[in-house]
C-alpha positions in Angstrom: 87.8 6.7 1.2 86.9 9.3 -1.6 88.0 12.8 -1.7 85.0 14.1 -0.2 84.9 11.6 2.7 88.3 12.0 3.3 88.1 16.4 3.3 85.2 15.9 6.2 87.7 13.5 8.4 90.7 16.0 8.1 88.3 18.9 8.7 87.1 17.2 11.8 90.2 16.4 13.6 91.5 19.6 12.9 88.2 20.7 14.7 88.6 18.5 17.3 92.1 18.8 17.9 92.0 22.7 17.8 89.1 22.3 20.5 90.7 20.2 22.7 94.5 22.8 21.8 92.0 25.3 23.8 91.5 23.5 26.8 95.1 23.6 28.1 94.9 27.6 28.1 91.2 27.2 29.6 92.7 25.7 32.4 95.4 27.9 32.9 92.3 31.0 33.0 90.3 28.7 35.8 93.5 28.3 38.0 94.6 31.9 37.8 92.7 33.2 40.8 93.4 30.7 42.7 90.3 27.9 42.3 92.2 24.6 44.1 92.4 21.1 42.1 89.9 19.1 43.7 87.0 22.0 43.4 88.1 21.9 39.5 87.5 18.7 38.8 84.3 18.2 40.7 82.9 20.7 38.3 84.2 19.3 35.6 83.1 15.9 35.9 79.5 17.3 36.6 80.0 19.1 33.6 80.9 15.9 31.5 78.2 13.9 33.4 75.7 15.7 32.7 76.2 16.1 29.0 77.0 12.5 28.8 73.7 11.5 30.2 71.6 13.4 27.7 74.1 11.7 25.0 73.1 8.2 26.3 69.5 9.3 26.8 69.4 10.3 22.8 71.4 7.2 22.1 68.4 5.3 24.3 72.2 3.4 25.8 72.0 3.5 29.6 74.6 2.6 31.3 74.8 -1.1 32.5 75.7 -1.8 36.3 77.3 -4.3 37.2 80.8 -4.9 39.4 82.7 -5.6 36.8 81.4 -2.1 34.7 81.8 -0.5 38.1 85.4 -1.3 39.1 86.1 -0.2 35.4 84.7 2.8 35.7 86.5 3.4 39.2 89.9 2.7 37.6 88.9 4.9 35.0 87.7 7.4 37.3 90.9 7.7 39.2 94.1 7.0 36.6 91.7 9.0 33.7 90.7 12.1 36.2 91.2 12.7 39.5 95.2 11.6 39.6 96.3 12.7 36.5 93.6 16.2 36.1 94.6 16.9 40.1 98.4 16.9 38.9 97.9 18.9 35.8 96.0 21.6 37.6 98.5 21.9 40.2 101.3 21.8 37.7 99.9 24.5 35.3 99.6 26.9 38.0 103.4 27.1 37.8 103.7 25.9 34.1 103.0 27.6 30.5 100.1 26.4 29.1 101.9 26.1 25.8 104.3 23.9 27.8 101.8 21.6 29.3 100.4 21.3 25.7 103.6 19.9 24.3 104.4 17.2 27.7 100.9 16.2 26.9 102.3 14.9 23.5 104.1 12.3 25.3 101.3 9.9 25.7 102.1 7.0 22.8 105.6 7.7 23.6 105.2 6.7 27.5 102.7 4.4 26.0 105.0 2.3 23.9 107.1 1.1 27.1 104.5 0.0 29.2 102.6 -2.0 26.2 106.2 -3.9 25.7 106.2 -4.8 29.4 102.4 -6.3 29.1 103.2 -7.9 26.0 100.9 -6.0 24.4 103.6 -4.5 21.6 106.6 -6.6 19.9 109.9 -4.1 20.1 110.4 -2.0 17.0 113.4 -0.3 16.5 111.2 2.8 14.7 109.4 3.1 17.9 112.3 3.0 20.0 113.8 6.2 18.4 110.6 7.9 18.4 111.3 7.2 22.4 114.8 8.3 22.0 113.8 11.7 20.5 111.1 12.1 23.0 113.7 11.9 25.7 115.7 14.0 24.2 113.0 16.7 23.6 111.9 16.9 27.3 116.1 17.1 28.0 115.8 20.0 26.2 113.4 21.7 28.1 115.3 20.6 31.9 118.9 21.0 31.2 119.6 24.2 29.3 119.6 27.6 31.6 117.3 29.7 29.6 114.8 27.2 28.4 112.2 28.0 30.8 110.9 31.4 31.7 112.3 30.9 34.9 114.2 28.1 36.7 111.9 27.4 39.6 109.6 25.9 36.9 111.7 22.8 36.3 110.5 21.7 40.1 106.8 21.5 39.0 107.7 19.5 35.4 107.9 16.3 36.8 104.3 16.7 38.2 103.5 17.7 34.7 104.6 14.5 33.9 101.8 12.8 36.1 98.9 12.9 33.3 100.5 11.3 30.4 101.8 8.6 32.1 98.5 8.2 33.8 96.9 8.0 30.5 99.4 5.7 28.9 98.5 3.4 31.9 94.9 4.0 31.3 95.3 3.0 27.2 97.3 0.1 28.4 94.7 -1.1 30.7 92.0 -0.9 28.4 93.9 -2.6 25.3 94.7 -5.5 28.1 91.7 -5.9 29.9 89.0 -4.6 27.9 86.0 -2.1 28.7 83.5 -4.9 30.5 81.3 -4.9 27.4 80.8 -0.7 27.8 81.5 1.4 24.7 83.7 4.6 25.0 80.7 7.1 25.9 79.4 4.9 28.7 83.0 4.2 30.0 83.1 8.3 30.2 79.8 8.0 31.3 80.2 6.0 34.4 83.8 7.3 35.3 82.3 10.6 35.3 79.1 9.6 37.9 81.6 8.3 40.3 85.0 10.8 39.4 82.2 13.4 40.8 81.2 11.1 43.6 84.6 10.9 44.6 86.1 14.0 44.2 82.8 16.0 46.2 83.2 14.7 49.7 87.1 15.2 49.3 86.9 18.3 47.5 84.3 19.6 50.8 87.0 18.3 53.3 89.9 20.2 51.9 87.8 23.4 51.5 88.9 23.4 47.8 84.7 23.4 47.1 84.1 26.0 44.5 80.4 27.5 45.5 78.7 28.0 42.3 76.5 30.5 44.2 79.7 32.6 44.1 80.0 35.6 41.7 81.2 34.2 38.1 84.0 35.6 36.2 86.3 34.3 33.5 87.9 31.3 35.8 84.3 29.9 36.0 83.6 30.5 32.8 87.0 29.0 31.3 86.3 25.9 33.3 82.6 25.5 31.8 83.9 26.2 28.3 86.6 23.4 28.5 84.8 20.4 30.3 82.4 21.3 27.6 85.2 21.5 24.7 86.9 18.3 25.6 83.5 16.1 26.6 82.3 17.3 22.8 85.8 16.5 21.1 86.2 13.8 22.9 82.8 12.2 21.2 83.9 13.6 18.1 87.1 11.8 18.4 85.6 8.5 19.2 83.5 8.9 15.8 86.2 10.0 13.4 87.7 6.5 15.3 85.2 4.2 14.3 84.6 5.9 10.4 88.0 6.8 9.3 90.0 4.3 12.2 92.0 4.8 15.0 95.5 5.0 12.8 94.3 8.1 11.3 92.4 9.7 13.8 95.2 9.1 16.8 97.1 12.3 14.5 95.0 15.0 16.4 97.8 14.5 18.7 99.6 16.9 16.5 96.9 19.1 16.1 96.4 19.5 20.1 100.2 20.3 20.8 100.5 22.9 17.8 97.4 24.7 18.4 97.4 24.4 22.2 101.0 26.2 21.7 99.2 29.1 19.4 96.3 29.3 21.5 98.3 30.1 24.9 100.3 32.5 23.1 97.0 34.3 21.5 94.9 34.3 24.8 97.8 34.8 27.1 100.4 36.1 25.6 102.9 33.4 26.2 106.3 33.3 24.3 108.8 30.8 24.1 112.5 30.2 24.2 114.4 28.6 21.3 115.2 25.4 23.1 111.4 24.9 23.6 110.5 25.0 19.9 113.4 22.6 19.2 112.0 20.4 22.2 108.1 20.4 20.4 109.9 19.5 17.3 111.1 16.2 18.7 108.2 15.5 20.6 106.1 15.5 17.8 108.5 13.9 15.6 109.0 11.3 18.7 105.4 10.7 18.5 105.1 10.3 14.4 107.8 8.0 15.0 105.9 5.7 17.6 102.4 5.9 16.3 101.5 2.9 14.7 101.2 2.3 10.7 97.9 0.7 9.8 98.9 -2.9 10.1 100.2 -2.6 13.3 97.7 -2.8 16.7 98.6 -0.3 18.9 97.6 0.0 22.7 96.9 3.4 22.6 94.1 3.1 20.5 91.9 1.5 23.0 92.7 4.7 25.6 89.5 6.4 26.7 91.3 9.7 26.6 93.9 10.4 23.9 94.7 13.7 24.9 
C-alpha cells in the first residue's frame, strides 16, 4: 500500500468511525421524549431498507430468495436488530451515551469466547488478557460508588450488555456458517425487508408506532440522521474491508468509542467520572489486545455489524 493509498484508508475510517461515534448520541436525542423501542426500530430499518434498495438497484444486485437466504436474513434480522437495537434503546434511556459508546467496544472481546467454544479460534494467551482487561474495565464502571452519575444506572448496564453480545453471536454465526452465497449489502439488505416486517405488526400492537404524520422535532430528526449515518458507514466499512482488509479496517472500533465519548459530551453535555476514563482505557486496550494480527483469521471479521 503506497503513502497515498494508505492516507485515503486512514481518512476513511476515521470518517466512518466518527460517523458511526454520532449515532450513539443520535439515539440518545430520539429516545429523549419518550419514542418507545419497537416504533425506533421500525423506522430505522425502513430507513436502511430503503437506501439499501437503491444501493442494489445501482449495483444491478438484487437480492436472491431462497430459504436458505431467508432464514439468514431472519437470524440476522433478530440477533443484528430487533434484540440487540430493542435493548440498546431501552438501555440508553437510562444510560450516558458516552457510556453506551464504550460497552459497545466489547464486541471482539465477547467475541473471542464464543469463537473458542465453536472452534472457530485456537486459545491465545494475548487474547486472553485483552479479555482480562476488558473485565476489568467494565468492574470499574459497576463496583466503585461514584463511577456512575447515579447508582440506579448500574440496574440498566447489564441490558446494555445485550447488543454486543448479540453481535458477537451474530460475527460468530456468520464466520461458522457463512452468508448463503449473499454479500454484506444484500445480507443488510434482506435483514432489513423483514427486521421492518417484523418489528411493524409488533410495534402497532404495543402502541409503540411512531406516526410519521406527527409533528417532527429533533427526536425524528436524530433518528433519520443516524439510520442514515450508520447504513452509509456501514457500506463504507465493508469497502475499506475488502481494499485495505478486515485487520486494518476492524480499528474503527477505536475510533467509534473515542469519538462517540466526545460527541455525547459536545451535543449533550455529558461529563465523566475518573473511574470511567480509566474503564475506556482498558476497554480499548482490551480490544487492541484481542484483535487479530494479520496472519491470524478472526471471527469477527465475518460480522455484518462491527459496531
Amino acid at each position: 500500500m503506497n503513502r497515498r493509498a494508505l492516507a485515503l484508508h486512514v481518512g476513511l475510517l476515521l470518517l466512518f468511525g466518527t460517523g458511526w461515534g454520532l449515532t450513539q448520541p443520535l439515539t440518545k436525542i430520539a429516545v429523549s421524549t419518550g419514542h418507545q423501542p419497537l416504533g425506533l426500530i421500525f423506522w430505522q430499518l425502513v430507513i436502511g431498507a430503503g437506501v439499501m434498495a437503491a444501493v442494489s438497484l445501482l449495483r444491478g444486485r438484487g437480492l436472491p430468495v431462497t430459504r436458505r437466504t431467508l432464514a439468514l436474513c431472519l437470524i440476522i434480522a433478530l440477533v443484528g436488530t430487533l434484540v440487540p437495537n430493542a435493548a440498546s434503546y431501552r438501555a440508553i434511556m437510562h444510560l450516558p451515551a458516552g457510556l453506551m459508546s464504550i460497552l459497545m467496544s466489547l464486541i471482539p472481546m465477547m467475541a473471542f469466547p464464543i469463537a473458542l467454544g465453536l472452534g472457530l479460534e485456537p486459545f491465545s494467551a494475548r487474547r486472553f488478557g485483552g479479555l482480562a482487561a476488558g473485565l476489568a474495565g467494565v468492574l470499574l464502571l459497576v463496583l466503585p460508588e461514584a463511577s456512575l452519575p447515579d447508582r440506579a444506572m448500574l440496574a440498566w448496564l447489564p441490558l446494555a450488555l445485550v447488543a454486543p453480545l448479540c453481535y458477537a453471536v451474530e460475527g460468530n454465526y456468520v464466520s461458522r456458517w457463512g452468508t448463503a452465497g449473499l454479500d454484506a449489502i444484500q445480507v443488510l439488505f434482506g435483514a432489513s425487508l423483514l427486521g421492518a416486517a417484523i418489528a411493524l405488526p409488533l410495534a402497532l400492537a404495543s402502541g409503540q408506532f411512531i406516526s410519521p404524520l406527527a409533528p417532527w422535532g429533533a427526536p425524528e430528526w436524530a433518528l433519520i440522521a443516524s439510520s442514515l449515518i450508520h447504513v452509509f458507514a456501514y457500506a463504507g466499512y465493508v469497502w475499506l474491508v475488502a481494499q485495505a482488509g478486515a485487520v486494518f479496517a476492524v480499528q474503527v472500533s477505536y475510533v467509534v468509542t473515542a469519538t462517540g465519548v466526545l460527541w455525547a459530551m459536545a451535543l449533550l453535555g455529558e461529563s465523566y467520572s475518573p473511574y470511567i476514563w480509566a474503564a475506556m482505557g482498558l476497554i480499548l486496550l482490551g480490544v487492541f489486545l484481542v484483535q487479530p494480527r494479520p496472519k491470524d483469521g478472526l471471527a469477527q471479521t465475518g460480522t455484518i455489524r462491527e459496531t
